[in-house]
LOBA-256059 format. One record per residue (C-alpha): residue number from 0; z, y, x. Coordinates in steps of 0.5 Angstrom, whole numbers. Each point is the difference from the previous one (the first is absolute). Layout:
// LOBA-256059
SITE  num      z      y      x
SITE  NUM      Z      Y      X
...
//
This chain:
// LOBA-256059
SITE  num      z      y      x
SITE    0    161    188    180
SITE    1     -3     -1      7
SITE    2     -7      2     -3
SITE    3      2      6     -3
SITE    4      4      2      6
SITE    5     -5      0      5
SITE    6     -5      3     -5
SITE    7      6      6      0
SITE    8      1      0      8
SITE    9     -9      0      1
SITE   10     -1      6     -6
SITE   11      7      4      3
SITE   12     -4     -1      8
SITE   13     -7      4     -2
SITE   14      5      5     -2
SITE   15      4      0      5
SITE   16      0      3      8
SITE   17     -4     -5      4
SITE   18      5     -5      4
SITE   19     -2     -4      6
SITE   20      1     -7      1
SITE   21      5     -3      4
SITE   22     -4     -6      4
SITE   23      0      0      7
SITE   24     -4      4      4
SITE   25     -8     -3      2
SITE   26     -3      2      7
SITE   27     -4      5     -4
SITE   28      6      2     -4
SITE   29      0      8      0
SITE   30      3      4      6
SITE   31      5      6     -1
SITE   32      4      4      6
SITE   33      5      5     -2
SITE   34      1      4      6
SITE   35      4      6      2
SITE   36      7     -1     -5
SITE   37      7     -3      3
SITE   38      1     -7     -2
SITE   39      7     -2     -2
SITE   40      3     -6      3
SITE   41      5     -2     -5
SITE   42      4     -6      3
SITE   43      2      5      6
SITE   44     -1      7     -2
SITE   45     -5      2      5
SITE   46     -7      3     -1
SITE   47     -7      0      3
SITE   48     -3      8      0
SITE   49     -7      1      0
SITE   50     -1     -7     -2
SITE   51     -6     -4     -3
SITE   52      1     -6     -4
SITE   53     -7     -5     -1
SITE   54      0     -3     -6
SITE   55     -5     -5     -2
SITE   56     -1     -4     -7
SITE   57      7      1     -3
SITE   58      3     -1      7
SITE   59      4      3      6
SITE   60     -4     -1      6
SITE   61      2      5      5
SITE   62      6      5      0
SITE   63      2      5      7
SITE   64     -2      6      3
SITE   65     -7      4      0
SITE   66     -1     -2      7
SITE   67      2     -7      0
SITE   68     -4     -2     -7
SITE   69     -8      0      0
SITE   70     -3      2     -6
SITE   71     -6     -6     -2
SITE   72     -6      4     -2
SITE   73     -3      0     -6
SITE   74      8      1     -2
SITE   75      1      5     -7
SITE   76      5      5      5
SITE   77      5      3     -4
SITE   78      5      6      3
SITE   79      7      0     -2
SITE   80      2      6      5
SITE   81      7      3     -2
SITE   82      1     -6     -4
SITE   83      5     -6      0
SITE   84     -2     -7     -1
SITE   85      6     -5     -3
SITE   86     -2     -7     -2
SITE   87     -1      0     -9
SITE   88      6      0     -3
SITE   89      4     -6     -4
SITE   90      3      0     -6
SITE   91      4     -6     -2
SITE   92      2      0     -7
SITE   93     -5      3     -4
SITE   94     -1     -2     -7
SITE   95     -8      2     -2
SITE   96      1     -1     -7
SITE   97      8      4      0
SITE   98      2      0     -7
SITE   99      6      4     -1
SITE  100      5      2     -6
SITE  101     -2      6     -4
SITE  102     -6      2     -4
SITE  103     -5     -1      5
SITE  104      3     -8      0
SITE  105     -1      1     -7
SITE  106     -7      1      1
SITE  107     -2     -6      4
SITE  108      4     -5     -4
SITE  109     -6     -2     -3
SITE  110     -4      0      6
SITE  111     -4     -6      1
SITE  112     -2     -3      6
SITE  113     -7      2      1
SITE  114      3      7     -1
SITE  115      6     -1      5
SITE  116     -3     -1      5
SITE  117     -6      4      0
SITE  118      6      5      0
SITE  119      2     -3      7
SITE  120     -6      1      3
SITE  121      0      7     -1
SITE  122      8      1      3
SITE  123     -4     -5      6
SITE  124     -5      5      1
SITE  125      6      6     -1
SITE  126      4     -3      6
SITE  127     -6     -1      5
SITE  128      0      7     -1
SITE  129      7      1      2
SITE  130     -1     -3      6
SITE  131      3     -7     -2
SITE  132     -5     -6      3
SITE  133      4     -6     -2
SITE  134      5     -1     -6
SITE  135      5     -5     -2
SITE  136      0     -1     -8
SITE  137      7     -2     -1
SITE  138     -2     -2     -9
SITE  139     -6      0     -3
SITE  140     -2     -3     -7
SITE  141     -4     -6     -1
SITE  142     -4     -1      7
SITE  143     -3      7     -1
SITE  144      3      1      7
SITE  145     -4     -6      3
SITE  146     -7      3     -4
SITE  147      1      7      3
SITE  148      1     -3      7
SITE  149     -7     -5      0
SITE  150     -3      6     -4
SITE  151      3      5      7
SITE  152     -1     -5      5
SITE  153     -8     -1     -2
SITE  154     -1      8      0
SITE  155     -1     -1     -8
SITE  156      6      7      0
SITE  157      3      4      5
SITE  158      7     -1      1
SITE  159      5     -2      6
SITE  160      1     -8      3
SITE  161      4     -3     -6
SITE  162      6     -5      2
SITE  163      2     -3     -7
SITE  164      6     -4     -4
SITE  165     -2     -1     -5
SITE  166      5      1     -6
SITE  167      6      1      1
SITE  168      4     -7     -2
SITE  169      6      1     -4
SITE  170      6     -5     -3
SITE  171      0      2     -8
SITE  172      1      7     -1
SITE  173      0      3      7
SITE  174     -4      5      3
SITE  175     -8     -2     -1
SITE  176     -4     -4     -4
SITE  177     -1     -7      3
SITE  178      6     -4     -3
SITE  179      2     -7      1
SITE  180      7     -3      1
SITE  181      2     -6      4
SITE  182     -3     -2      8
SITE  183     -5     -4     -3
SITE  184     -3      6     -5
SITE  185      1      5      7
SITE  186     -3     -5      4
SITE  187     -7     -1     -5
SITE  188     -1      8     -1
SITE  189      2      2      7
SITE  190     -6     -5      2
SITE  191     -4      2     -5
SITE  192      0      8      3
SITE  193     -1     -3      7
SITE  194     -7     -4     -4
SITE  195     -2      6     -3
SITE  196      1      4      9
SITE  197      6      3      0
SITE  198      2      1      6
SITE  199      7      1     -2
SITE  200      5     -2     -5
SITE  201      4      5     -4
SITE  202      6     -1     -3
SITE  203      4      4     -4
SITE  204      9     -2      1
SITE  205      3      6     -3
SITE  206     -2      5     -5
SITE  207     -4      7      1
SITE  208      1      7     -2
SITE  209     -6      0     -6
SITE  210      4     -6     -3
SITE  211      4      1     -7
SITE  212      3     -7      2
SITE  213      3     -3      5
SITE  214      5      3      6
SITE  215     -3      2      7
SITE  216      6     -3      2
SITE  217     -2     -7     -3
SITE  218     -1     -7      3
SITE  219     -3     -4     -5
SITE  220     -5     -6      4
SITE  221      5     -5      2
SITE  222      0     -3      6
SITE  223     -4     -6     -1
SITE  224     -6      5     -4
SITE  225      1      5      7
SITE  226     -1     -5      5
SITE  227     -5     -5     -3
SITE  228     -5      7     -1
SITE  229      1      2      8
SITE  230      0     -7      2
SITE  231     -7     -1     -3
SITE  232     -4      6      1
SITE  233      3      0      7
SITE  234     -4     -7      1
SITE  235     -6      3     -2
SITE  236      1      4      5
SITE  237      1      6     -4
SITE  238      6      6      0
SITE  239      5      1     -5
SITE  240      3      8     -2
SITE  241      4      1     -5
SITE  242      1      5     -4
SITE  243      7      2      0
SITE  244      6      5      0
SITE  245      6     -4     -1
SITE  246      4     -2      6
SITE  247      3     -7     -3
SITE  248     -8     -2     -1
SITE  249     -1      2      7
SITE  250      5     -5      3
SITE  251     -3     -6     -4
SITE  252     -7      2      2
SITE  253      2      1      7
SITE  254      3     -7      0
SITE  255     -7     -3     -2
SITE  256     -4      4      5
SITE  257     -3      5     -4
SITE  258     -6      5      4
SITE  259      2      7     -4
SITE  260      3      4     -4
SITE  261     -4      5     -4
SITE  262      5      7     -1
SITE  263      6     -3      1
SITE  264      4      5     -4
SITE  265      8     -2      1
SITE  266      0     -5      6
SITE  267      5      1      4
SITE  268      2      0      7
SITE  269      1     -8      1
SITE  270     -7     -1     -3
SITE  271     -3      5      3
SITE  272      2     -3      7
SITE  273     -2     -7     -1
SITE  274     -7      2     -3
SITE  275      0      4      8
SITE  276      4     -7      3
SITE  277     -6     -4     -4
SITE  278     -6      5      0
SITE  279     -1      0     -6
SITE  280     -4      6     -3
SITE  281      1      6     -4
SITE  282     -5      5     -4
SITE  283      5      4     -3
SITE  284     -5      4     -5
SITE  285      5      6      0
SITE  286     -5      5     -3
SITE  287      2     -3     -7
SITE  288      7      3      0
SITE  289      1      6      3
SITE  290     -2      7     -2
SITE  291     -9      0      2
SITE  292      0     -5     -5
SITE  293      2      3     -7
SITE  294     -7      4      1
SITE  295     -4     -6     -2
SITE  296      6     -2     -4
SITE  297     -1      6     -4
SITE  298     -8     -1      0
SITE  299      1     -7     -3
SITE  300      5      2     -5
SITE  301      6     -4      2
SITE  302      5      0     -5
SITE  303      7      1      1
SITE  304      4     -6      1
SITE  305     -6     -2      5
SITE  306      2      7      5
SITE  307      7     -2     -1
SITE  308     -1     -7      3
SITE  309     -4      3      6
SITE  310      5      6      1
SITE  311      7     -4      0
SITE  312     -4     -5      5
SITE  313     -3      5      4
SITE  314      6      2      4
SITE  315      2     -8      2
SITE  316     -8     -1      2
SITE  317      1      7      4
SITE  318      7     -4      3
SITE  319     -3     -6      1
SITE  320     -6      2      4
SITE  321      3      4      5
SITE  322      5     -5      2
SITE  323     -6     -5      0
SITE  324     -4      4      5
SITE  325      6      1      4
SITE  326      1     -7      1
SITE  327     -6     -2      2
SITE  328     -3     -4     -6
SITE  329     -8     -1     -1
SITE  330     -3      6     -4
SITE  331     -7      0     -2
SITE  332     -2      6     -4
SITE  333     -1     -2     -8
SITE  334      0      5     -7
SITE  335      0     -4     -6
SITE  336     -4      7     -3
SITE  337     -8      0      1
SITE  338     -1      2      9
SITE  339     -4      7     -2
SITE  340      6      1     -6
SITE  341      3      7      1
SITE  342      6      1      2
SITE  343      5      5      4
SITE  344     -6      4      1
SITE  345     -5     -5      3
SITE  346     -2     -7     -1
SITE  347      6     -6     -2
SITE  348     -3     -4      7
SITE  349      2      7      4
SITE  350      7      2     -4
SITE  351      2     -8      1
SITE  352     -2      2      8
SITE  353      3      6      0
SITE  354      7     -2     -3
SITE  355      0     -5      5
SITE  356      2      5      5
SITE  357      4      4     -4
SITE  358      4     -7     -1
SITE  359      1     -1      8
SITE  360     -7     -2      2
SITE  361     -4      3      6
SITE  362     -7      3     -2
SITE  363     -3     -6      4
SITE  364      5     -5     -3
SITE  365     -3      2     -7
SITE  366     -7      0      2
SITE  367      1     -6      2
SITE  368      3     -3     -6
SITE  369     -7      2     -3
SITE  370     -5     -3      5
SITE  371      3     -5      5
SITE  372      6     -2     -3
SITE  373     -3     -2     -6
SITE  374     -6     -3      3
SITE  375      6     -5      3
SITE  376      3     -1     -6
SITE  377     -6     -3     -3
SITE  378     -2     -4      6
SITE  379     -6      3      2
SITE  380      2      4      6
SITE  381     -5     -3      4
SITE  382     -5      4     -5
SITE  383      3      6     -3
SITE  384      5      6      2
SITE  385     -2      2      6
SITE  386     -8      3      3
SITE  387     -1     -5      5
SITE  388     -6     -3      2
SITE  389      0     -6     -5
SITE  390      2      2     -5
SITE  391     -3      2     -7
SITE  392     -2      7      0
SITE  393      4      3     -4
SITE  394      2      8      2
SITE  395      3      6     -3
SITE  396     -1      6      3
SITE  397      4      7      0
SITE  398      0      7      2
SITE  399      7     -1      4
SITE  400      5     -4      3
SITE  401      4     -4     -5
SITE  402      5     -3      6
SITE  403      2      7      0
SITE  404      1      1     -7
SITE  405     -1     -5     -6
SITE  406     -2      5     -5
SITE  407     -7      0      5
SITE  408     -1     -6     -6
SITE  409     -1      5     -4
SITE  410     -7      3      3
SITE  411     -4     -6      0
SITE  412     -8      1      0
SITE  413     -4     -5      4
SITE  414      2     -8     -3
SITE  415     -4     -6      2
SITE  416      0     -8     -3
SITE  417     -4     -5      4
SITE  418     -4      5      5
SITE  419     -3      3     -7
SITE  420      2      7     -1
SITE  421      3      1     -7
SITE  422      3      7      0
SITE  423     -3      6      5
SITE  424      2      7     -1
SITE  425     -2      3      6
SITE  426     -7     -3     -2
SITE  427     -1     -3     -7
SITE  428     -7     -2      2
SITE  429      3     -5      6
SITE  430      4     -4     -7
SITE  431     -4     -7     -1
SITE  432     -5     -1     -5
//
C-alpha cells in the first residue's frame, strides 16, 4: 500500500502546481522583500504603513518601517502598495477526504485509498489558494493524511503545513472509524496514531449530526476508557480534542483533563466556564449548522433526514458559541467543510470568521482565532500566526483593512507559504515555478 501511494502522490505532483519545501533557510537561500503594504499586528491590533518585510528562504528575517529596513541587493522586490498583509490563515478542523451522506458520499463509497488521497491533494491545493497556509486534520482514512504531509512537506504537492490526528478513535459504534473498546485497546491504538505522526489524538464522545445511530447527547466511553486514552497520549507529550456535543460527555472529558472540544453543539454554560477556568479549547465549526451551509448541503445531495439533524442543532450550536465567546473561552478558527467550500457567499474559512463577529466577536478577536490563536492552540506560536522576524513566512495579503471588517477576508489576492509565493493575482508571473 505504501508503494502504491507514493506512486499516486508523485504522478499527482507533475501534474500539479509546483510547491516549495519547507527546509530551513541556507545562506544562499533566495531573498524576497514585500515593500510598501501595511502590516497587521495581530496579537495587538496595531499596524506598520509603508512597511517592508525580508523574507529569506521560508523565513521572516525583517519586519518594520521602509526607512528602518534595508533591502539585501540582489533581493526580488515585490510592491504591495494599497495592500494588507496578515500572517496565513489556519484552519484547525479540516477533513481533506470529507465523505458526507448523500449522493456524492454515495460515489466515493468505493474510493480506495490511492484514489483518496489523490483527491486530498487537489482540496491541499485548493485551500492554499484560499489564503489557508497551516491545517489541521481532524480524521482522515488509513494513514492517507500522514502520506499527504510527507508528500507537502518534500515539495512533491502544493498544499498548506499539515497538523494531523490521525483517525478518529472511537468506542463501537461511535462517531469514526477506528474502533476499540476497554483502556487497554484505547491505549494500543491512540499509540499506533502517534507511530504513524500524529501530533494530535481525536476522539469521538458524543454522536454527530451525519450519524443515523447514536444521540448527540450521549456519553458512551466509560471513565476508565476516557482517562486511560487522555493519560496516554499526554505522556507522549500529545493533545487530546474530542468531538463532542453533549454536555454530560463534556463534564467527564473535563474531569480527565481533555485539551478541546470540536463543535461543541449544546454545552452548556457550566462547562463552558470550566473549559475557560481550565483553558481548555474550542473549534466550533459553526458553518455546518447554520444557513451558508445548505448551499454545499444542496450541492452534495444530502437527504433530508441529514438537513434535519443539522437544522435542529443549528439553533443550539448558534447559542452555544455566543455564550462561549461571551465568557471568554479559547476559540480557534475550524469548518469541518473543505477551507475553500463555499458558503454564506464566500469560502467556509471566511463564513466561520464572519459568524464569529456576529456571535459577539471583535473583527480582530476573530481574525485572531485564524492566525495567532490557532497557532497557540497547536503549541507552535514561536513559528506560525504572526509576521515577525523568525517566524515562517507565511503571509496573505489584501486590498483593505480586516480589523475594520472581517468580510475583508473575502478579497484575498496575494498568498505566500514558506517565502514561495503560490498565488499572486496582481502579477501572476511572481507565482513560484
Amino acid at each position: 500500500m505504501k508503494r502504491s501511494l507514493a506512486l499516486f502522490l508523485t504522478t499527482a505532483a507533475l501534474a500539479a502546481t509546483p510547491a516549495i519545501a519547507q527546509q530551513a533557510a541556507p545562506p544562499s537561500a533566495p531573498v524576497t522583500a514585500l515593500v510598501g503594504g501595511t502590516v497587521i499586528d495581530v496579537a495587538k491590533g496595531g499596524k506598520i504603513a509603508d512597511a517592508t518585510v525580508i523574507v529569506q528562504g521560508d523565513k521572516i528575517v525583517s519586519v518594520g518601517p521602509a526607512a528602518s529596513v534595508t533591502i539585501p541587493a540582489g533581493a526580488t522586490v515585490v510592491p504591495m502598495k494599497g495592500q494588507w498583509l496578515i500572517p496565513g490563515l489556519m484552519n484547525m478542523h479540516v477533513h481533506l477526504g470529507l465523505k458526507l451522506p448523500g449522493a456524492q458520499g454515495n460515489a466515493l463509497i468505493n474510493e480506495t485509498d490511492p484514489e483518496e488521497v489523490l483527491r486530498m491533494a487537489d482540496n491541499a491545493r485548493k485551500t492554499l489558494q484560499v489564503g489557508v497556509t497551516t491545517v489541521r486534520l481532524t480524521g482522515e482514512d488509513h494513514g492517507t493524511d500522514f502520506a499527504l504531509k510527507r508528500a507537502i512537506d518534500r515539495g512533491e504537492v502544493p498544499g498548506p503545513r499539515i497538523e494531523t490526528a490521525g483517525e478518529v478513535i472511537i468506542t463501537t459504534g461511535g462517531h469514526g472509524s477506528m474502533e476499540a473498546d476497554g483502556p487497554a485497546a484505547l491505549s494500543k491504538v491512540t499509540r499506533q496514531q502517534i507511530k504513524m505522526g500524529a501530533t494530535w489524538i481525536k476522539i469521538a464522545i458524543s454522536g454527530g449530526i451525519s450519524d443515523t445511530h447514536g444521540s448527540i447527547s450521549a456519553a458512551p466511553m466509560t471513565d476508565a476508557e476516557l482517562s486511560t486514552l487522555i493519560e496516554v497520549a499526554h505522556r507522549n507529550g500529545v493533545k487530546v480534542t474530542a468531538h463532542n456535543g453533549s454536555v454530560e460527555a463534556a463534564r467527564q472529558a473535563l474531569k480527565f483533563g481533555i485539551d478541546g472540544f470540536e463543535h461543541g453543539y449544546h454545552l452548556d454554560d457550566e462547562v463552558l466556564t470550566q473549559m475557560k477556568a481550565k483553558g481548555v479549547w474550542l473549534v466550533p465549526t459553526i458553518v455546518v449548522s447554520q444557513p451558508g451551509a445548505y448551499e454545499f448541503y444542496r450541492k452534495i445531495g444530502s437527504p433530508d433526514w441529514y438537513l434535519d439533524r443539522v437544522a435542529s442543532t443549528g439553533k443550539d450550536h448558534w447559542a452555544m458559541l455566543q455564550k462561549a465567546i461571551r465568557l471568554g473561552v479559547n476559540v480557534a478558527l475550524g469548518t469541518d467543510q473543505f477551507p475553500f467550500e463555499p458558503n454564506g457567499g464566500t469560502n467556509a474559512t471566511v463564513a466561520e470568521a464572519e459568524l464569529y463577529v456576529k456571535a459577539g466577536m471583535t473583527p480582530l478577536q476573530a481574525l485572531q482565532s485564524a492566525t495567532i490563536r490557532s497557532a497557540t492552540m497547536l503549541g507552535l506560536e514561536a513559528k506560525l500566526g504572526q509576521i515577525v522576524a523568525g517566524q515562517s513566512a507565511a503571509i496573505v495579503a489584501l486590498p483593505a483593512a480586516q480589523t475594520a471588517d472581517i468580510s475583508a477576508l473575502r478579497k484575498v489576492d496575494f498568498v505566500m507559504k514558506g517565502g514561495a509565493i503560490v498565488r499572486d493575482d496582481l502579477d501572476p508571473a511572481r507565482i513560484a515555478r
